[in-house]
N, C-alpha and C positions, 0 to 999 in steps of 0.2 A: 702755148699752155703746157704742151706736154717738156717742155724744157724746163719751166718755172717752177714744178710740182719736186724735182728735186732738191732744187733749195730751200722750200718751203718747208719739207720734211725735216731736213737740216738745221732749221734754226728752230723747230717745235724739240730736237732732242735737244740742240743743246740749250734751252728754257729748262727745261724738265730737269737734265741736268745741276743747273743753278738754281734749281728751288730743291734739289736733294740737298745739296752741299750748303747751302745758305739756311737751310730751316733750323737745325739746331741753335743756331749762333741765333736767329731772334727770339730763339725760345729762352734762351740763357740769358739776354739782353732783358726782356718782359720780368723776368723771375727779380733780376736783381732792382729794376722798378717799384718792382712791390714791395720788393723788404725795403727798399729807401722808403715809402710812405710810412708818417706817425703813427705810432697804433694809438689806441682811444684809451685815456686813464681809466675808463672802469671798462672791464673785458663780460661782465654781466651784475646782473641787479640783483640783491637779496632781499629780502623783508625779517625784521623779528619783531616780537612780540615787545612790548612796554612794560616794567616791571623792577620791583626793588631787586636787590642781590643782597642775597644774604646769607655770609658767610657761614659753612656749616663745620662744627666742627667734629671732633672723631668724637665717634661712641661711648660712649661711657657704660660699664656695667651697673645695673639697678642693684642697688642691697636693699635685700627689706631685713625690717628688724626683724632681729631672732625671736620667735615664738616662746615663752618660759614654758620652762618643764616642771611638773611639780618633783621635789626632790624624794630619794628613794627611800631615806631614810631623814627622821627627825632629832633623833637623839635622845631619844624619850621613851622610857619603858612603859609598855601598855599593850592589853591584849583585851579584845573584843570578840565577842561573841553575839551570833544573829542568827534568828528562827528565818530559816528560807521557807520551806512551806513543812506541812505536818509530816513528814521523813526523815529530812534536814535541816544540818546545822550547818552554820558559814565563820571560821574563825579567820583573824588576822591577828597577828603580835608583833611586838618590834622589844629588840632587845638590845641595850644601849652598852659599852664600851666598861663604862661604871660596875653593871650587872655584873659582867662576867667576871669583872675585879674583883668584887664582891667572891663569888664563887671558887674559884681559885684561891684568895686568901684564907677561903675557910677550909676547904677540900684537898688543899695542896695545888703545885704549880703545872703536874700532869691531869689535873682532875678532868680537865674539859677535854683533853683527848681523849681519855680514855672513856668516856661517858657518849650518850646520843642521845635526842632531843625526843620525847613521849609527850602523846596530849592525856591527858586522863581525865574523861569525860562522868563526869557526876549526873547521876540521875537522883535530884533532890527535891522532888514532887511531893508536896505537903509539910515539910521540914524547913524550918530555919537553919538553915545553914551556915557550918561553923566548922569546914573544913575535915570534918572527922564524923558527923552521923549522917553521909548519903544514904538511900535506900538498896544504890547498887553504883557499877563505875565499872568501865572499858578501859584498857591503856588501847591507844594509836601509835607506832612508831613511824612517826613522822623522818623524810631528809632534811638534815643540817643546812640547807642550801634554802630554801625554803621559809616564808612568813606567811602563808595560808594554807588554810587546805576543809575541804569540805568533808563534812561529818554526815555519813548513814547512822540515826537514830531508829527509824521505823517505830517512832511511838511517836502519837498524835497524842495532843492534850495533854502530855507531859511536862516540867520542868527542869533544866537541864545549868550547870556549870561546867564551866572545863578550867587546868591546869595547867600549863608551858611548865616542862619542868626537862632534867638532865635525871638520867639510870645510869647506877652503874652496873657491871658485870656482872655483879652479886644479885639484881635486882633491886637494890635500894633506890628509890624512885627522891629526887631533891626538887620542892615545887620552886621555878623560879618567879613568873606570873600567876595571876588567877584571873578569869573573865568577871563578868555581867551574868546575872543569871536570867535565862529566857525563855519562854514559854513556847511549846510547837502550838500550830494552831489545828481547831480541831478537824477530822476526816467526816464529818457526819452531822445531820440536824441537830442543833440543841434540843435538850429535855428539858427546859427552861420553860415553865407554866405560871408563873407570876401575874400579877398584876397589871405588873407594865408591860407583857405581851399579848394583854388579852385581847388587846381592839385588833391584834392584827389574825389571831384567830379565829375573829366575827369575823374579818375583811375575809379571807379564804374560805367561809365557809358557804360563802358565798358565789365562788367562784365557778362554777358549773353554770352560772347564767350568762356570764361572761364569753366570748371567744379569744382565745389564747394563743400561742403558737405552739411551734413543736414540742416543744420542752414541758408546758404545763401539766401536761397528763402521768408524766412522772412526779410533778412536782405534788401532783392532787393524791398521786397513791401512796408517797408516801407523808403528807401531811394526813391521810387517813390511817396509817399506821400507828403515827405519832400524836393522832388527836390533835391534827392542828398547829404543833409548833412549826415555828420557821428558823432559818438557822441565823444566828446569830456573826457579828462581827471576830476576828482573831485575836488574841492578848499578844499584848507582846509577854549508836546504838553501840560484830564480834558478842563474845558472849557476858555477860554481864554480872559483875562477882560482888556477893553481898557487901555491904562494909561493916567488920566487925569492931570497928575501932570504938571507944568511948570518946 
């Protein structure tokens, strides 16, 4: 036994031996096995969705139609005048290409430079007017640049015209428009006791049995001042220089 045990030794190393030295070489044998096997035509599975295709194409910018403007100017000489409330006046004019030709031909070809643009506001309250018997009149010197401009009157119940015109240096005033003539509307109850106010004079005189709101107990004190009138619906100023004209 004890003789045998050395050979047996001997041939476990050199096993061990041949499976160090032989194991790469099956390793490398197995590898190239497998890449010789087919691979499979589909390597994995997808899914998509069922559906038309439809082509898209590039963007397009939206135009919307251009909005009109109304234009700045018409071509057309005209000047207007409007009662804003019992203080104020509201004028607009437009002055056409023609006018000024006008102006110039008569005045000469420096006339319009050397001149600037005046409103001359007529106070012609109870007068037919005819351009020359106002009761009184304002000049305004208005900017060249400019087709309106708002007028302080500070008379209520008044009658009022105005003029677009050119001054010269001298103070010679040229009218070249003339407005509408318009009425401010009044600051205060009517004195209006007629006939045709009188039911609404019984209607308020009644008014104490009524409940009102805030506002009525001034409206009662001064319809007791006034005996009752109620104020009526509206009709359609610098210092102010008589007009001695004829």
């Amino acid at each position: 036994m004890n003789a045998f045990f050395p050979w047996l030794m001997l041939a476990l190393v050199i096993l061990i031996g041949a499976g160090i030295f032989l194991l790469p070489a099956m390793r490398r044998r197995a590898a190239k096995k497998v890449e010789s096997l087919p691979r499979p035509f589909f390597l994995e599975e997808q899914s998509k969705e069922l559906g038309l295709y439809i082509p898209v194409s590039p963007a397009q910018p939206i135009q919307m139609p251009a909005e009109p403007e109304l234009p700045r100017n018409y071509g057309v000489d005209r000047m207007v005048l409007l009662a804003r409330d019992p203080s104020w006046l509201f004028a607009y004019w437009e002055i056409s290409a023609t006018k000024q030709d006008e102006f110039t031909g008569s005045y000469g070809p420096d006339a319009w430079l050397s001149t600037h643009p005046v409103l001359r506001v007529y106070d012609v309250t109870g007068v037919d007017f005819n351009g020359k018997n106002a009761n009184s009149y304002i000049d305004l010197h208005v900017d060249k640049h400019v087709d309106n401009w708002h007028i302080e009157v500070g008379e209520p119940d008044r009658s009022f015209c105005v003029d677009l015109g050119r001054m010269f240096p001298d103070g010679r005033f040229i009218t070249l428009l003339r407005s509408n003539i318009v009425t401010t509307p009044r600051a205060s109850l009517s004195d209006r006791l007629d006939e045709e106010w009188m039911w609404i004079e019984g209607l308020y005189r009644s008014i104490g049995r009524v409940q009102y709101g805030t506002s009525s107990p001034l409206i009662i004190e001064e319809l007791a001042l006034r005996k009752g009138a109620l104020p009526l619906g509206v009709s359609s100023p610098g210092q102010w220089l008589p007009t001695n004209e004829n």
